[in-house]
C-alpha positions as CSV (number, residue, x, y, z in Angstrom):
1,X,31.9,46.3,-69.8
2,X,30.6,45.3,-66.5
3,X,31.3,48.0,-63.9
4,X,32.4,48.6,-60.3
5,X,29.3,48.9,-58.0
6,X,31.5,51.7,-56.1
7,X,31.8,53.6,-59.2
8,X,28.1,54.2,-59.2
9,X,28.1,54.6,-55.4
10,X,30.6,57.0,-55.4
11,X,29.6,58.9,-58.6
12,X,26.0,59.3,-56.8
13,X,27.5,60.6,-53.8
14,X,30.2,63.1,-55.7
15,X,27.6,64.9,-57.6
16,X,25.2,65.1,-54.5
17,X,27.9,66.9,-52.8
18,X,28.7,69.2,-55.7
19,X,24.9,70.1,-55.9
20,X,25.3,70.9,-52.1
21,X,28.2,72.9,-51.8
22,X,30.6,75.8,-53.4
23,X,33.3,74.7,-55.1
24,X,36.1,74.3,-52.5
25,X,39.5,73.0,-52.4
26,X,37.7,69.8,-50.9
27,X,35.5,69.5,-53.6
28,X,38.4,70.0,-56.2
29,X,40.2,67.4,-54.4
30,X,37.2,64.9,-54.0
31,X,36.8,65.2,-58.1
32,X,40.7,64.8,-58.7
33,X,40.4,61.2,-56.7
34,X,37.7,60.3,-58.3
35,X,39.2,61.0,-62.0
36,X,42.3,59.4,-60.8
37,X,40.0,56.3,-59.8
38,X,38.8,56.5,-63.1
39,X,41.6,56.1,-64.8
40,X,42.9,53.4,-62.3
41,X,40.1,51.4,-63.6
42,X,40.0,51.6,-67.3
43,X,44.0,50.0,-66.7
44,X,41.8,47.4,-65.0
45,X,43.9,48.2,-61.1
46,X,40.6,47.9,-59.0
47,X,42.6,48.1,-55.6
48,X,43.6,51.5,-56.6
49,X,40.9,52.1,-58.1
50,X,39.0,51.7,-55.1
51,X,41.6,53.3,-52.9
52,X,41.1,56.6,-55.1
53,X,37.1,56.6,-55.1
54,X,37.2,56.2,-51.3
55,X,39.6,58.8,-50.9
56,X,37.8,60.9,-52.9
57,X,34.5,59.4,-50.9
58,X,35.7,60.3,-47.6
59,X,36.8,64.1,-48.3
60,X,33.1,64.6,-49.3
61,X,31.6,62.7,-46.0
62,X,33.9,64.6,-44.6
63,X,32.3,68.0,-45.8
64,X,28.7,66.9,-45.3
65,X,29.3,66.6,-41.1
66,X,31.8,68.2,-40.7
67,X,33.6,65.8,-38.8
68,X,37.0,63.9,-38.9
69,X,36.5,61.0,-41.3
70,X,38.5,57.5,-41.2
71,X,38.6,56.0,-43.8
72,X,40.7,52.3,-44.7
73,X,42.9,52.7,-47.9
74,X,44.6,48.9,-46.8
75,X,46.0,47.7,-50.0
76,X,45.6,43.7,-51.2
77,X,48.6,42.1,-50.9
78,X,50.3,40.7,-53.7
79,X,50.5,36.8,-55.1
80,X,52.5,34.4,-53.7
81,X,55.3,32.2,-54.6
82,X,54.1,28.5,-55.4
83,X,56.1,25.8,-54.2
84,X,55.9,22.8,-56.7
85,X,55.7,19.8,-55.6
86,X,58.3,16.8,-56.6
87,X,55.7,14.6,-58.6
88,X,54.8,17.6,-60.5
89,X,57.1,18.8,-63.7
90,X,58.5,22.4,-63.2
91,X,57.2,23.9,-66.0
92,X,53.5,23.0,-64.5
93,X,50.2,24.6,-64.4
94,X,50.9,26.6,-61.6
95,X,53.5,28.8,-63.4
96,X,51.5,29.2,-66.9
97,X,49.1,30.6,-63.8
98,X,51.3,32.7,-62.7
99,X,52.3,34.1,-66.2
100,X,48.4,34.6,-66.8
101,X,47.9,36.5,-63.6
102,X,50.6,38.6,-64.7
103,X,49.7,39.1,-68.2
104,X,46.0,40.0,-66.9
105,X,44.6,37.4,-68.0
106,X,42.4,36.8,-64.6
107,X,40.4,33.9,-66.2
108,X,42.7,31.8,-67.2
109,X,45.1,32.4,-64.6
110,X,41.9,31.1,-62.0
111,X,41.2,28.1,-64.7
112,X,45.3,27.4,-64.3
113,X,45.5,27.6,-61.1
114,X,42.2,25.1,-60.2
115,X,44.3,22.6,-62.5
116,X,47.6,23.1,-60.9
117,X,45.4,22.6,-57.1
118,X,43.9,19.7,-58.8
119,X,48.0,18.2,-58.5
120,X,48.9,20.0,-55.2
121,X,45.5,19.8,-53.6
122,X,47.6,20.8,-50.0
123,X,49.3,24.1,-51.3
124,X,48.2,26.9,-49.6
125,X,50.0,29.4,-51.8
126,X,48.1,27.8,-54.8
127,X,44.7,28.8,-52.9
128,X,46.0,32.1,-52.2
129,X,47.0,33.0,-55.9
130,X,43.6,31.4,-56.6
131,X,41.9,34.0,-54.5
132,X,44.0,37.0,-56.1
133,X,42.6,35.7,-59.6
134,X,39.4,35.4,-58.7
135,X,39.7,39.1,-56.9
136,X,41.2,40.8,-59.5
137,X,38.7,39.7,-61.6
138,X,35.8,41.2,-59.1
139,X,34.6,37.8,-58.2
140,X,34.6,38.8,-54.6
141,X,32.4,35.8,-53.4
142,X,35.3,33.1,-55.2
143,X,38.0,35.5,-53.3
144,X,36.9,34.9,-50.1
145,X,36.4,31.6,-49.9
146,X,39.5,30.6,-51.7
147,X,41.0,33.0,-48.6
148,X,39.2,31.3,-46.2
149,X,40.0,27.7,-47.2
150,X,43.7,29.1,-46.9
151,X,42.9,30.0,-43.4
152,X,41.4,26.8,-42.6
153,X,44.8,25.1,-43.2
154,X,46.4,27.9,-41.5
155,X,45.2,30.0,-39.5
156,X,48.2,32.4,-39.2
157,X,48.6,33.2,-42.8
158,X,48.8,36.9,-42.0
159,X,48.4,37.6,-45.9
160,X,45.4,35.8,-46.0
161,X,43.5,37.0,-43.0
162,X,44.9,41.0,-44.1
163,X,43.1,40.3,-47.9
164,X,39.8,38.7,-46.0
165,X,39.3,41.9,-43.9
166,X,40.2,44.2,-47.1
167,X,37.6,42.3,-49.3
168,X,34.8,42.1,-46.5
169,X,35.5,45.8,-46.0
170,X,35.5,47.4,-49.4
171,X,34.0,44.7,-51.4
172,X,31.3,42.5,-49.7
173,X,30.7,45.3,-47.2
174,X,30.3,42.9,-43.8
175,X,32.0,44.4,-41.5
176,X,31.5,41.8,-38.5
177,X,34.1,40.2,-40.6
178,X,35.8,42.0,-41.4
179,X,36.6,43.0,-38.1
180,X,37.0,39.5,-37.4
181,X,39.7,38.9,-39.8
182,X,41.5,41.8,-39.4
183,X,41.6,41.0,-35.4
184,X,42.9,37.7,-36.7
185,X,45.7,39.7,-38.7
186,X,46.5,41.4,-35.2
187,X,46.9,38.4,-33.6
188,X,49.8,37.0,-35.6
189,X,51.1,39.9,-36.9
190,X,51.3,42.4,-34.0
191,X,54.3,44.5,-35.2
192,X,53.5,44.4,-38.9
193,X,53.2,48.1,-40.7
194,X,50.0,48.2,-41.3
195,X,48.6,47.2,-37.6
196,X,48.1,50.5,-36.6
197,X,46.1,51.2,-39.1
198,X,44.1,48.3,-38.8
199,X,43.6,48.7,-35.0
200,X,42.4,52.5,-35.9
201,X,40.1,51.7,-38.7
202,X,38.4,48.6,-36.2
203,X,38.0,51.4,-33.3
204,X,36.0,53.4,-35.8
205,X,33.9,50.7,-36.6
206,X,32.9,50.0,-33.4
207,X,32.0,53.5,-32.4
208,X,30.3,53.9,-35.1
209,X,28.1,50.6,-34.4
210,X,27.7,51.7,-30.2
């Protein structure tokens, strides 16, 4: 089974630690994320999966300098409701998508969901669910631009500007976008939960960068 490049990153970087420094509590801890990610992605969850292994990522960075670490644990946001259109029957390709997506079946949910576009070329929430198939099934590159054509139509989608900046982040690591994308998230969604976050984790970035 094909595995997640941050495994490997993270499993490099764990062990280097561990060769490096007495077994602490932070050490203990840093190995109890990184089991937990584990076993987050042998159920096939990848956003907790990757949430775990950069916990556990972050507590060793953390021991190396000695220094406050910040580290974004932003989770994806979920699927969206898809509004059929009238010239389409109910029980269409979009919710045999849907039913896919939820059954894990990533593949075929992305195949369903292309055919459903195919008869509402202008639904956004299609796209979006598109994206999350793609994603879920670590075709990052598919994710994004599924995302982005979803910002194209509209550029205040605050879900879709959130997922961008998540997936640029932690999975295509650019983070001039996503920076970008997450500023976009700001601008619509000032007041949402996770903006503080979001506005802490961009601050890092740039001082890291100056």
């Amino acid at each position: 089974m094909r595995q997640n490049k941050l495994v490997f990153a993270f499993l490099f970087s764990f062990y280097a630690a561990a060769a490096a420094y007495p077994l602490t509590d932070s050490i203990t801890s840093a190995e109890a994320y990184y089991h937990q990610g584990q076993a987050f992605y042998a159920q096939g969850n990848y956003i907790e999966a990757n949430k775990a292994f950069k916990a556990a990522e972050s507590i060793v960075d953390a021991a190396d300098s000695m220094a406050p670490v910040i580290v974004s644990t932003l989770p994806i946001r979920p699927a969206k409701a898809v509004t059929v259109q009238a010239d389409v029957p109910r029980k269409d390709f979009s919710v045999t998508a849907k039913e896919a997506y939820l059954a894990g079946r990533f593949n075929d949910s992305a195949g369903l969901y292309k055919q459903a576009l195919e008869k509402s070329p202008g639904d956004n929430n299609i796209k979006y669910n598109l994206a999350m198939a793609f994603l879920n099934n670590e075709d990052y590159q598919n994710a994004a631009y599924w995302l982005k054509e979803v910002v194209k139509n509209n550029p205040r989608d605050t879900d879709a500007c959130y997922n961008l900046g998540v997936i640029y982040e932690s999975f295509l690591p650019d983070y001039d976008q996503a920076i970008f994308y997450y500023r976009q998230f700001l601008k619509y969604a000032p007041s949402c939960p996770e903006a503080d976050k979001v506005k802490e984790w961009i601050k890092y970035i740039e001082n890291q960068a100056g």
